[in-house]
N, C-alpha and C positions, 0 to 999 in steps of 0.2 A: 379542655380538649387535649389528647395527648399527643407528645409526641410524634409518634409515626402517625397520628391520623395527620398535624398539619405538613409531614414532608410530602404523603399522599397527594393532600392540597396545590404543594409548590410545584409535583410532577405535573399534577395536571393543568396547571397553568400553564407553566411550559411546553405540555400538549398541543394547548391550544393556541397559543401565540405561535409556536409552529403551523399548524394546521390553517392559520387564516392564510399563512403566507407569506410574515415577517420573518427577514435573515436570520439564520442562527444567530451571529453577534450580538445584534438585537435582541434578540426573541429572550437570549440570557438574560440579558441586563434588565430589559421589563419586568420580568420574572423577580429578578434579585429585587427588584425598586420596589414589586409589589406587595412583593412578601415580607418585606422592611417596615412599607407601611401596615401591614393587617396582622403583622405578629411581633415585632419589634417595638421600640419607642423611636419617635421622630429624629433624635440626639444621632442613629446609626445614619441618619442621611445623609449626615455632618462627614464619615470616613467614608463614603461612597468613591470618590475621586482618590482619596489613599491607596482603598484596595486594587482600583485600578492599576495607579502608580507601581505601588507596591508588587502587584504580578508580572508585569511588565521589566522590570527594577534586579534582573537575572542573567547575567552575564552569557550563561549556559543557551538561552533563546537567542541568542546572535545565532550559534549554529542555522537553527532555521532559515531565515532569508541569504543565508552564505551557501547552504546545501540547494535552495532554490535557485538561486544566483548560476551556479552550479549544472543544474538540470535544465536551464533555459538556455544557455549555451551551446550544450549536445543537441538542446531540441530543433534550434535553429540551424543544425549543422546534417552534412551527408552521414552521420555516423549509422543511424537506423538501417538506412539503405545497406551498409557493409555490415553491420551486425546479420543482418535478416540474412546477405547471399554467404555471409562463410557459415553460418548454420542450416543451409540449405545445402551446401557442398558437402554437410559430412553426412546428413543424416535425408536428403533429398530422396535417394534411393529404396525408404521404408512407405510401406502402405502410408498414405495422411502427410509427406514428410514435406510439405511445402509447411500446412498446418503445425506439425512439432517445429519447423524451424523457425518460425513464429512464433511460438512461446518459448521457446529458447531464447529465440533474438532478443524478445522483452525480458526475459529472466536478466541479462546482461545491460543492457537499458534501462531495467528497474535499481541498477547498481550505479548507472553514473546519475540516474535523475532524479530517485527518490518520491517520484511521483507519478502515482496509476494513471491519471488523465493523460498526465506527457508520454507516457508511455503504447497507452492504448492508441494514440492520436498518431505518432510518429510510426510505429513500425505498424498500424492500420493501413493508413495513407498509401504504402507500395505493396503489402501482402494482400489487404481484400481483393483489390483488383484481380492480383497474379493468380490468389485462387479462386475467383469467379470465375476468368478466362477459363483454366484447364480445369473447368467442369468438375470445382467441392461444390457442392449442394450451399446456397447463404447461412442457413443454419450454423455448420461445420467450418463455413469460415470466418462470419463473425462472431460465433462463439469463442473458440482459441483465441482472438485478441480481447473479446471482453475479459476473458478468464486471464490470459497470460500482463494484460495489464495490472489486474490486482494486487502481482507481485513487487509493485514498485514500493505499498506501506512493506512489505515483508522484510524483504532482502535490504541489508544495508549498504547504504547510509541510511537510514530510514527515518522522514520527521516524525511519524508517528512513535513509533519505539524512543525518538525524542523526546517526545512531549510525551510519555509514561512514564518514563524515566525522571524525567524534571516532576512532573506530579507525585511519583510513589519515593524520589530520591533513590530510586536505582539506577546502579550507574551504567551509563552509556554504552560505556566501552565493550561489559558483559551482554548488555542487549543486544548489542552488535553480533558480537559472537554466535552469543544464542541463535539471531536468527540464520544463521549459515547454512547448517546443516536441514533445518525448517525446509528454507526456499528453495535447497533441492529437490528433497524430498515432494514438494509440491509440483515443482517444475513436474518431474518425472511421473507424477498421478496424472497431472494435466496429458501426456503424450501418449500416457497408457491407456486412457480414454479417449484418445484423440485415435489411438490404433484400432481399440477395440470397436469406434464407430464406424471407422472406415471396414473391416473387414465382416464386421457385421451387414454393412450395407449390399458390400460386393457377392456377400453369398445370395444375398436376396435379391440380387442387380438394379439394383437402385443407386449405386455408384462407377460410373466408368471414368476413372481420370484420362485425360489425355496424355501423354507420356511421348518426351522425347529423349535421344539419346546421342549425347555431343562427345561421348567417347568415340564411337562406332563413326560419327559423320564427322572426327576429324576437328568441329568447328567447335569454340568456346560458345554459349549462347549470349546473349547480354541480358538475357532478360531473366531474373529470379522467379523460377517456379517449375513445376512438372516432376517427372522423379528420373531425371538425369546423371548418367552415368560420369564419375571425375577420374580422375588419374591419380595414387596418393601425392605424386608431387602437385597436381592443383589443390586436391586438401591443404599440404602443409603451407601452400602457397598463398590460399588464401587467410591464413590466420595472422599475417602479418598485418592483415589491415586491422583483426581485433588486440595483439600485442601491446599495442599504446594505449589503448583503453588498461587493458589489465593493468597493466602498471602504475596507470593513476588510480586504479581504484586500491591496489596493493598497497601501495604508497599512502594514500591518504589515511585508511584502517590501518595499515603498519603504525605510523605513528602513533594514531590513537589507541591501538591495541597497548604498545611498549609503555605507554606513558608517557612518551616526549613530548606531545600535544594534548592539550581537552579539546573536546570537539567542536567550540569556535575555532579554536585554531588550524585545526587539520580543514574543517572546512572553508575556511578564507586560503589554505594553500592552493585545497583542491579549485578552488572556483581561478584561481590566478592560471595554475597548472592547465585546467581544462580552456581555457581561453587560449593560452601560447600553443595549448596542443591541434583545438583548431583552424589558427591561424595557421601554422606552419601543414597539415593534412590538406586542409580543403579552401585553404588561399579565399576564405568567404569573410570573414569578417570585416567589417567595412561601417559608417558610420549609421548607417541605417542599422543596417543588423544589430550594433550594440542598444541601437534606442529602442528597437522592438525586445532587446534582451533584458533592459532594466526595466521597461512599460508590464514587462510580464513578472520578472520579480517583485517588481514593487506590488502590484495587483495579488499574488500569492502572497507574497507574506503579509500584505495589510491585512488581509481576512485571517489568514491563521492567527494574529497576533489578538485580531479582536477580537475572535473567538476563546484567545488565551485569557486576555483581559478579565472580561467579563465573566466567563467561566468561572475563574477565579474568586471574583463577587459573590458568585451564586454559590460556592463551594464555599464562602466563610460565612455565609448567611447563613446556612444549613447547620457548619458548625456551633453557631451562636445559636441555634435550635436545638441543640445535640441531636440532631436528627444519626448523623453517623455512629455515635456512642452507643445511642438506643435501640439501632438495629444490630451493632454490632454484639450487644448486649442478650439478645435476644435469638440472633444465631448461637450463640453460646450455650444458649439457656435452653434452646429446643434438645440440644443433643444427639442430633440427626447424622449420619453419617452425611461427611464433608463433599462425598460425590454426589450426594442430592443435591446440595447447594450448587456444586460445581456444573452442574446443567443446568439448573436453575437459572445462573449465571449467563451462563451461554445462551439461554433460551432468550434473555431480559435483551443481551447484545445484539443479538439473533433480532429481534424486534423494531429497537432503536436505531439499528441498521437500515431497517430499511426506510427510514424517514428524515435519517439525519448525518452528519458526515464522520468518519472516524475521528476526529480531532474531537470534538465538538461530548465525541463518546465518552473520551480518556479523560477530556477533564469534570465530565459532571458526572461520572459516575465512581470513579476512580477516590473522591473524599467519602465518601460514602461504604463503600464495599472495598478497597485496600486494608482497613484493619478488619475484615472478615474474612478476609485473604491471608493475611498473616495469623490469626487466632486461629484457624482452620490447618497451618501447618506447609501451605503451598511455598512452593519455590516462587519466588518473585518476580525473575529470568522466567522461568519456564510460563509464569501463568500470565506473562506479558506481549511471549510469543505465541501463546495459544488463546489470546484474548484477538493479538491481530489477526489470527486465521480467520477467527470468528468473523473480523468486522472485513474482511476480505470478501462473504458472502454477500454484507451490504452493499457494497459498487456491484455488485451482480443484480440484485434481489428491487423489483420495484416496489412504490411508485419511486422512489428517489435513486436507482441505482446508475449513481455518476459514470460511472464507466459505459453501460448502455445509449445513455443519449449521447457521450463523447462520440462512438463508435456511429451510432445513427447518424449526426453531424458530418464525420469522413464517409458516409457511406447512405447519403440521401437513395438511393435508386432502390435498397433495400427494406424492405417492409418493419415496423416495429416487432411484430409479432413474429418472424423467420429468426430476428435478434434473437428474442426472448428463449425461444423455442430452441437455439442453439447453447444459450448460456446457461441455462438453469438447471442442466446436470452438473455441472461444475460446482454448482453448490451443495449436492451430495460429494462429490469427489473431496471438495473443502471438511465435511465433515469426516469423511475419512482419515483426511492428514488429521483433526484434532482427534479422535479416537487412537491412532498410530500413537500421535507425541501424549497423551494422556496414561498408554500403555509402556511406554519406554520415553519416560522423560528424561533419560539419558541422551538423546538426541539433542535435547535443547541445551544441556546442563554439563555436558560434557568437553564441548571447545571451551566455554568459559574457564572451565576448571581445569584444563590441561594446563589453559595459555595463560592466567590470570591466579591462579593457586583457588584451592577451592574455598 
């Protein structure tokens, strides 16, 4: 039997132990176990619990439960709330602008938490409402948070750009970078779409917002939404509440940008940093709140880790197969221009996405196709930031897209299918942004190389 016929083999097990219903974490490790016993000698059962160890056994994965640690803090905090109204202050006034300040708000959010479910959850919770109230169509409003959630793998601090990084041993600090200019660019696809819908609508009149205007009547409103006229001293006014955010996120990439920290370290500042900052903002922390804070890190990181684990297993099984060698060997050996492959690629993520989680992507696909990544010539930074656009489609795209049922769960009264119907241009718009950075990967490739030497 050759080679790639039994890696074929191990994917499809993996398939399937997926598809019955088994965890991801699991569903690896079955796979690794099985495929130990039917192509290996029984002797490999014996390092089973090493390779565990052994993946586990990386200083560099502390990061992870410290950036979580991290994002659970903000999550339990008023910050969402002040993010969503100073983005609604500046850009409230545009066709859709409760919706872009919405994805704005997440764009900023996906910077202190690191995570699309926290993200979609927390600035959901007060903008679905606000734009159901002033009459956005459910579609248009919970699509912008399905969408604007995604940004939280994007934009750093980001675990997943972590755990690509720990897998292909590039370094952090450049992923980080990398993805800056990215989560812009994305933010800003997401509003342009977000405009183009709404004035699409309005000519066809199928949209009438309700509009009010607390310049003209004198009154502040309290309530975030509508397309409300500000004062520039309310703008500048209201940015104070997002200032201490910037600064810890300044702060925390500073360091790890300069070199004074690796990114355990920056991240255990940040998670200390973001605790004293919500204590002293929003006087919430209190003993419950810390335990519902570690009940939800510990919950995050034990899955991420065990999917690290094990993953891990199944990535050194393979290699004892030379299943990665063999295919690498063999993209070499086609000859094919490297942008065949590079869709190729994308198509495979494109797929995987929508059944399984980004983590879960980068580590089992990543020993396999990283040295056909490198043999092919790609930027490493670049093709790591444009692999998480790809898997940005997955939380959108069913049956499995995490950010969808998040957003269904804050927003029971709305139909699945109004969901759907709302998010799944977004995933044209995703392919956009990787067409963009595939055509000017100076985008990606450029902060690294200003701030980092090239």
């Amino acid at each position: 039997m050759s080679v790639l016929t039994i890696g074929a083999i191990v994917g499809l097990i993996l398939l399937l132990t997926l598809a019955i219903g088994i965890p991801v974490a699991f569903a690896l490790g079955l796979t690794a176990l099985i495929s130990i016993g039917l192509f290996l000698t029984p002797a490999e059962f014996a390092f089973f619990a090493d390779f565990v160890f052994a993946s586990l056994n990386d200083f560099g994965l502390l990061a992870i439960p410290l950036f979580v640690l991290m994002g659970a803090i903000f999550g339990h905090s008023k910050a969402s709330q002040d993010l969503l109204e100073a983005a609604h202050v500046w850009v409230g006034r545009l066709p859709g602008g409760l919706a872009m300040s919405s994805v704005m708000a997440c764009s900023v959010f996906a910077a202190l938490t690191g995570s699309s479910p926290a993200t979609s959850a927390a600035i959901g919770r007060i903008a679905i409402p606000e734009m159901t109230k002033r009459g956005y169509p459910n579609g248009l409003a919970t699509g912008a948070i399905v969408a604007g959630g995604t940004l939280g793998i994007l934009i750093p601090p980001s675990v997943t750009l972590i755990l690509y990084g720990i897998a292909t041993e590039t370094s952090i600090g450049r992923l980080f970078l990398g993805g800056v200019v990215p989560g812009i660019l994305v933010t800003l696809l997401f509003c342009l779409w977000i405009l183009a819908v709404v004035l699409s609508s309005r000519r066809r009149g199928r949209f009438q917002q309700q509009t009010t205007d607390a310049g003209e009547s004198g009154e502040t409103s309290q309530v975030i939404g509508g397309e409300e006229s500000y004062t520039w001293g309310q703008r500048f006014g209201v940015l104070t509440k997002v200032i201490p955010f910037a600064v810890l996120i300044a702060c925390v990439l500073g360091v790890l940008y300069l070199g004074i920290a690796t990114p355990s370290e920056a991240a255990g500042v940040g998670a200390l940093l973001a605790l004293i900052l919500v204590a002293l903002l929003y006087r919430s922390v209190n003993l419950r709140n810390i335990m519902d804070i570690a009940l939800e890190t510990t919950r995050t990181s034990t899955m991420i880790l065990m999917i690290v684990a094990f993953s891990a297993v199944l990535g050194q099984v393979l290699s004892f197969l030379d299943v990665p060698q063999e295919l690498a060997q063999l993209v070499a050996d086609l000859q094919v221009n490297r942008w065949v492959v590079f869709v190729i690629m994308n198509l495979l993520f494109l797929f995987l996405g929508c059944f399984i989680p980004p983590v879960a992507i980068i580590l089992v696909t990543m020993p396999v196709l990283f040295p056909i990544i490198t043999e092919l010539g790609f930027d490493p930074v670049w093709f790591g930031v444009v692999m998480t656009l790809n898997m940005e489609m997955g939380l959108i795209t069913p049956p499995v897209g995490l950010n969808l049922y998040v957003v269904q769960g804050i927003a029971p009264d709305i139909p699945l299918r109004d969901i759907l119907a709302g998010s799944l241009p977004y995933v044209a718009v995703l392919a956009v942004g990787i067409v963009i950075l595939a055509l000017f990967p100076g985008l990606v490739t450029w902060l690294p190389n200003q701030t980092l030497g090239g």
